[in-house]
C-alpha positions as CSV (number, residue, x, y, z in Angstrom):
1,X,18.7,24.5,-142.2
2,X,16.6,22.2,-144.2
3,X,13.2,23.5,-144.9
4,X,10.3,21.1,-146.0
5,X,10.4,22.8,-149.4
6,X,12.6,25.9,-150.5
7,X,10.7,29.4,-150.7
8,X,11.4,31.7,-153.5
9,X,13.6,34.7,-152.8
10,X,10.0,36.8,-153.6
11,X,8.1,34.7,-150.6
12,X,11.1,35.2,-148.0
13,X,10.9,39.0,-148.7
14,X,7.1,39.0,-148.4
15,X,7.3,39.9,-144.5
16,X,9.6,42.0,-142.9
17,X,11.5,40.0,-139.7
18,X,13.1,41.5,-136.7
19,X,16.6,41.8,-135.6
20,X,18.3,38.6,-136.3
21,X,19.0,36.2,-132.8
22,X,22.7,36.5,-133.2
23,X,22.7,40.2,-133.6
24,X,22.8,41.9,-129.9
25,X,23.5,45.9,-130.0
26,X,26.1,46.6,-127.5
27,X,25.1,48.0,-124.4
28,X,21.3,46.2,-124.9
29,X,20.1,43.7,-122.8
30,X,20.9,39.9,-124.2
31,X,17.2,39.0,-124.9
32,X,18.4,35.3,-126.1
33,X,20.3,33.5,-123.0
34,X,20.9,30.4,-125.4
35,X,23.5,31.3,-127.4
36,X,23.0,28.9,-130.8
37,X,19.6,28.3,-131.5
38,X,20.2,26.0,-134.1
39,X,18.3,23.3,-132.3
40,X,15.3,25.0,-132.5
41,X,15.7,26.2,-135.9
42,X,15.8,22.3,-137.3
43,X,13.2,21.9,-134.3
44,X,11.1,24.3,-136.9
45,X,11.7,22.5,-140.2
46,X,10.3,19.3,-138.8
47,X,7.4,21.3,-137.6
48,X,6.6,22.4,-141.7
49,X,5.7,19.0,-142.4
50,X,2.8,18.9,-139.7
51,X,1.9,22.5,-140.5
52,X,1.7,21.5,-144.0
53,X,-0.4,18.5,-143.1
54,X,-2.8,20.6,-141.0
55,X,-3.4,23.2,-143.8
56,X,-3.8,21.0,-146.5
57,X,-7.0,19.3,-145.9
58,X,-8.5,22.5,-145.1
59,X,-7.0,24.5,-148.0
60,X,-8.6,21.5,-150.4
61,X,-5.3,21.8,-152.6
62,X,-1.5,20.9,-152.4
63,X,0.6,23.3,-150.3
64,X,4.4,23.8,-149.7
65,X,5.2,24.5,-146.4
66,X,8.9,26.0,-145.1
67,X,10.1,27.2,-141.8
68,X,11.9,31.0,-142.1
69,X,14.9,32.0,-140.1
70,X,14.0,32.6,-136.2
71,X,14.4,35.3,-134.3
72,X,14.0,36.5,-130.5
73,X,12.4,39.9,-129.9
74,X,10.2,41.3,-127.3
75,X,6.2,40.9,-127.8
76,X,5.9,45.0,-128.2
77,X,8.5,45.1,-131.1
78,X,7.2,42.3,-132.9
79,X,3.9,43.5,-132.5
80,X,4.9,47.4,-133.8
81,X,6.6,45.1,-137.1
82,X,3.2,43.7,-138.1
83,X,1.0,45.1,-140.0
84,X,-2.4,46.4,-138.9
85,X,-6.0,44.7,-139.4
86,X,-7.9,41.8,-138.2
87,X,-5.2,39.8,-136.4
88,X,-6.2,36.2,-134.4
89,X,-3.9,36.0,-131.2
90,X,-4.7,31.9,-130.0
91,X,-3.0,31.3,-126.8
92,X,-1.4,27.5,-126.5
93,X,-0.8,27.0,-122.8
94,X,2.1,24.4,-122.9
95,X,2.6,21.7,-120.2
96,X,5.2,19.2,-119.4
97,X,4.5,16.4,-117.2
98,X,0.8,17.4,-116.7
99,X,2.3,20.5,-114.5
100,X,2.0,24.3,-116.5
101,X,5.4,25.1,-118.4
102,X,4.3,28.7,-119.7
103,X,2.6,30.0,-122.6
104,X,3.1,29.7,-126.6
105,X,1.1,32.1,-128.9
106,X,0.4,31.2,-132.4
107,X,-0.1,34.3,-134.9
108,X,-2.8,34.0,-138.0
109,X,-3.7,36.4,-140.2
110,X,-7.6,38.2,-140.1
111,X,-7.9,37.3,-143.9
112,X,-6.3,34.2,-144.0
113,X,-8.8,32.9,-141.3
114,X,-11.9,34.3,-143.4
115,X,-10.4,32.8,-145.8
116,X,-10.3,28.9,-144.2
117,X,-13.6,29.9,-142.7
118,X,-15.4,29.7,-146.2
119,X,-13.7,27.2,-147.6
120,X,-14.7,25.2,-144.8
121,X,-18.3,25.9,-145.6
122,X,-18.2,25.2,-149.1
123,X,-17.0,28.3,-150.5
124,X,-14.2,29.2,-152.7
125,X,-12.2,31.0,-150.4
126,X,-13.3,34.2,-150.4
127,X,-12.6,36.8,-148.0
128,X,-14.5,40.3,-147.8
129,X,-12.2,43.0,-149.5
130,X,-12.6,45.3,-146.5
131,X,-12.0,43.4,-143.2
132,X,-14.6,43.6,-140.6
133,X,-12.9,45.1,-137.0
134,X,-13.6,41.8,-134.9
135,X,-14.4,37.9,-135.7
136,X,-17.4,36.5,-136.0
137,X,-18.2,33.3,-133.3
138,X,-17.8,31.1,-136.5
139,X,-14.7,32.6,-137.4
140,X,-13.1,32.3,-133.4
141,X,-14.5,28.6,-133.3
142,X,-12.3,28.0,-136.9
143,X,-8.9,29.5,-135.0
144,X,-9.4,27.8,-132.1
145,X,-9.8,25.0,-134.1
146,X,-6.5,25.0,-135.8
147,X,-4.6,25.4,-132.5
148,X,-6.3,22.0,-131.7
149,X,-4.7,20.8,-135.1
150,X,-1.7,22.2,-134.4
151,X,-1.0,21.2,-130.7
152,X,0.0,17.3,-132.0
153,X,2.4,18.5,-134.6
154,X,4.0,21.0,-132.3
155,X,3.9,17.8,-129.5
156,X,5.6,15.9,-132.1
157,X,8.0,18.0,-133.2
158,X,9.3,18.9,-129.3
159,X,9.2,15.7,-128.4
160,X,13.4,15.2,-128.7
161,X,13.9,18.2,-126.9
162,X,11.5,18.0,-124.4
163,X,8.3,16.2,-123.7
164,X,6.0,19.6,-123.7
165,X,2.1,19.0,-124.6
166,X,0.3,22.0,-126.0
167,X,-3.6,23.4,-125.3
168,X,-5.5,25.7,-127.5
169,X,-7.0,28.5,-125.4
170,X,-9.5,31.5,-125.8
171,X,-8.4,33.4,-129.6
172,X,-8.0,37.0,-128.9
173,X,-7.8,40.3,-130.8
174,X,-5.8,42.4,-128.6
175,X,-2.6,40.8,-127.5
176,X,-2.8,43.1,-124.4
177,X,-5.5,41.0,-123.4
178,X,-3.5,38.1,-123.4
179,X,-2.9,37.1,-119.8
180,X,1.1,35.5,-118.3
181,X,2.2,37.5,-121.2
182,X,3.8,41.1,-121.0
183,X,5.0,43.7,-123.7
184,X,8.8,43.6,-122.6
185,X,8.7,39.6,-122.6
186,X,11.2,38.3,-124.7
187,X,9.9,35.4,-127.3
188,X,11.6,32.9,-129.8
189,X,9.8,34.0,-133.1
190,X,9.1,30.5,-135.4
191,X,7.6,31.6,-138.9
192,X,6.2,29.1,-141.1
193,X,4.9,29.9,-145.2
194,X,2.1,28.2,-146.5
195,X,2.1,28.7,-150.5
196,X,-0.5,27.2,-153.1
197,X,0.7,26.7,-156.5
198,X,2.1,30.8,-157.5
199,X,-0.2,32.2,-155.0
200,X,1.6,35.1,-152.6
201,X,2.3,32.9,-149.6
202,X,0.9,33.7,-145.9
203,X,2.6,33.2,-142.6
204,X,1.8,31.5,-139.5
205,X,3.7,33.0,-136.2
206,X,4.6,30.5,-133.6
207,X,5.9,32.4,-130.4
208,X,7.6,30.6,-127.4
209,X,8.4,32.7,-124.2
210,X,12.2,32.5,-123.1
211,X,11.3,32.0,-119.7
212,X,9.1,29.1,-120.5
213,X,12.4,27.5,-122.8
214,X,15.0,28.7,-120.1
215,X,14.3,25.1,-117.9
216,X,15.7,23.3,-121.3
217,X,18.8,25.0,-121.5
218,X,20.9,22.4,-121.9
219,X,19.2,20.5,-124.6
220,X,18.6,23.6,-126.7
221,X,22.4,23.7,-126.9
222,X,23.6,20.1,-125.9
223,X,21.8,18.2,-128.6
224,X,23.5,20.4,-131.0
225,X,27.1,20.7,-130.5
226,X,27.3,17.0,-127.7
227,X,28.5,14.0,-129.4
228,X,26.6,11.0,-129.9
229,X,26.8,8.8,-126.6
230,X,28.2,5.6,-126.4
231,X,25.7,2.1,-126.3
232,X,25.6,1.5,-122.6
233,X,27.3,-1.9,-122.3
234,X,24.9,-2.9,-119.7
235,X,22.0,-2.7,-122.5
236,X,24.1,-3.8,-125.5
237,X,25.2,-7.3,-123.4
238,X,21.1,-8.0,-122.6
239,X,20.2,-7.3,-125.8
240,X,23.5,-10.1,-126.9
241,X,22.2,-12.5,-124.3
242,X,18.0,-11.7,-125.8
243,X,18.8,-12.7,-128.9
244,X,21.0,-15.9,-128.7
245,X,17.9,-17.3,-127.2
246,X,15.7,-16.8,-130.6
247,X,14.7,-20.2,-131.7
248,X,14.8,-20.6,-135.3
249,X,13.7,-23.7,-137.3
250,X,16.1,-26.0,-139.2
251,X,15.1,-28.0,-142.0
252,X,17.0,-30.1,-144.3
253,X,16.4,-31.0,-148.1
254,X,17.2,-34.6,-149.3
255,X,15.7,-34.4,-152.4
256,X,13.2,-32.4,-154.9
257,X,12.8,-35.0,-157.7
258,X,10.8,-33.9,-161.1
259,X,7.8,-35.9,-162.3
260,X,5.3,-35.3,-165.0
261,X,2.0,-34.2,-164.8
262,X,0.6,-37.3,-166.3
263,X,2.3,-39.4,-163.4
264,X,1.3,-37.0,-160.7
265,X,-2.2,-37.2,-161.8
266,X,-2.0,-40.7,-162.2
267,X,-0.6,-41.1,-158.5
268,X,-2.4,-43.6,-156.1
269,X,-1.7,-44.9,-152.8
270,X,1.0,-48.0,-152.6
271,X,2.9,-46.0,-155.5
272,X,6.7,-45.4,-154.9
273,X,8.5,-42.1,-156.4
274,X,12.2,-42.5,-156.2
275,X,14.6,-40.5,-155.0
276,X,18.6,-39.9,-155.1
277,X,20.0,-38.3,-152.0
278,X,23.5,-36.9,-153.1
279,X,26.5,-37.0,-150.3
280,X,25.7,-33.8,-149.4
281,X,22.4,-32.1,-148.2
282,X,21.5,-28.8,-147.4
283,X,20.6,-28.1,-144.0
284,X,18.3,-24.8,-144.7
285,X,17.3,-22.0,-141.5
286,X,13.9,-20.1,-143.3
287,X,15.2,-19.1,-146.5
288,X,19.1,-19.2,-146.3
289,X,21.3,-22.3,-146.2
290,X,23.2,-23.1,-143.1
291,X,25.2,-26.0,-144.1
292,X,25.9,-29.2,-145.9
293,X,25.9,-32.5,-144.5
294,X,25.6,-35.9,-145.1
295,X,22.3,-38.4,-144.2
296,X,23.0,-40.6,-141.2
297,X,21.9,-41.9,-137.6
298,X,22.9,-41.1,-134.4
299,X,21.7,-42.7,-131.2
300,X,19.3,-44.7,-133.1
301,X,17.6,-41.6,-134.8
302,X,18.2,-40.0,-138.0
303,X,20.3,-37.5,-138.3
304,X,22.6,-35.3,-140.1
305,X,26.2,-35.1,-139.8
306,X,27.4,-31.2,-140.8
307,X,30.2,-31.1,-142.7
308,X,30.6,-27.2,-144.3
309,X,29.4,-24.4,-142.8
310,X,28.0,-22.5,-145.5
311,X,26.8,-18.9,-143.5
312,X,29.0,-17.0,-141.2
313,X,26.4,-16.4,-138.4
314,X,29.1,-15.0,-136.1
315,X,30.0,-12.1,-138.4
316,X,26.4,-11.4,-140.2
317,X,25.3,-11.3,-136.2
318,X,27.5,-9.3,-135.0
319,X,27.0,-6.0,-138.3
320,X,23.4,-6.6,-137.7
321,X,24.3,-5.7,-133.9
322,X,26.3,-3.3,-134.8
């Protein structure tokens, strides 16, 4: 997996994770049906860059941003692993094709929140050393806002997969509150750091429900291990015929004689500047030569008569195509 920027072994041990995906305790029900999630893993390391470019302008400094190892657990044992305080739960109700497609959740921190709030208002960042019990109006109005930040990125970086579109709901504190979500519920766990210079780092949760990813089966696991497909020849043999009907323009050179500046200031209508026109021309298309050929007429109009092909169209055409 290739993150947006490498964490330090001290930042990947700053929060504790779950059960690993690929580790399933015999006898236990399978909570991931998928098998490999690898797709969703390099799904997560193109997400970094958006979450880095969401948190950046907001943070007022350069931040690296990297995408931990997922994992699938059930909503009550990932929320008995975090720690407690001030917690913002923001649903993102998901959509594909304008019909409902289930229910993301992203996870912030109570202090990193404060924390964006007054920096948004021209402070330094400060949060309050002990954390009040609830958000202020403000502070629900900032999370709700980064969801709305978010839901492009996310769009984005599912777009391969599957075309899913992603709204910022109502922030909650309680994640019993949150409703077409259940404590047994099994979710796909996407953690992303967000470090400033040596600062600890903080973590934003992305959770997607395995019911809601179950429809795209196939491409969770297909895009990974399937090979690449084959140009349809259909396509391939419009796209030949398309471009052999580009019209390009064809000029030729006869001659580029030198003069003076004295004569060409000096120049005045009626005066003749001579010319030698050598046995072979070159017949030029835009910057590249074609050809050579010698001056003649043909049908009683000028004309050039090719005599070396200079450019191997055929072959250059066909590795362009290619």
């Amino acid at each position: 997996m290739v993150n947006e920027a490498s964490a330090t072994a001290d930042e990947r041990r700053g929060r504790a994770r779950g059960v690993s995906a690929q580790h399933v305790a015999l006898g236990a029900t399978n909570l991931n049906p998928f098998g490999d999630l690898h797709t969703v893993q390099h799904l997560s390391a193109r997400l970094a860059r958006g979450v880095r470019g969401v948190f950046e302008p907001l943070l007022r400094r350069e931040c690296r941003t990297w995408a931990e190892p997922l994992v699938v657990q059930r909503l009550a044992d990932y929320r008995a692993e975090r720690p407690d305080g001030l917690t913002a739960w923001l649903p993102m109700a998901m959509t594909l094709g304008g019909a409902p497609a289930g229910q993301a959740l992203a996870v912030l921190d109570g202090r990193f929140v404060l924390e964006l709030l007054d920096l948004f208002f021209g402070g330094t960042g400060h949060a309050p050393t002990q954390l009040p019990t609830e958000f202020t109006p403000a502070a629900e109005v900032m999370v709700t806002q980064l969801g709305k930040l978010l839901a492009e990125p996310m769009r984005a970086a599912w777009e391969p997969l599957a075309r899913l579109t992603f709204t910022a709901g109502h922030v909650e504190l309680n994640p019993a509150m949150l409703a077409n979500l259940d404590a047994d519920d099994a979710l796909v766990i996407t953690r992303f750091g967000i470090a400033v210079d040596t600062a600890k780092p903080v973590f934003l949760d992305l959770l997607y429900p395995v019911s809601a990813l179950k429809p795209h089966g196939p491409s969770l696991t297909g895009k990974v291990h399937g090979k690449t497909a084959e140009p349809d020849p259909t396509w391939r043999n419009g796209l030949t015929r398309a471009v052999m009907d580009v019209r390009f323009p064809i000029r030729s050179v006869l001659a580029e004689p030198m003069v003076s500046l004295s004569l060409l200031m000096g120049l005045k209508e009626g005066d003749v500047i001579p010319i030698n026109v050598g046995s072979d021309v070159p017949v030029m298309v835009g910057g590249d030569r074609l050809a050579l050929g010698t001056v003649g007429t043909s049908n009683g109009k000028a004309a050039i008569k090719l005599n070396t092909i200079c450019y191997d169209i055929d072959s250059d055409f066909r590795g362009n195509l290619q």
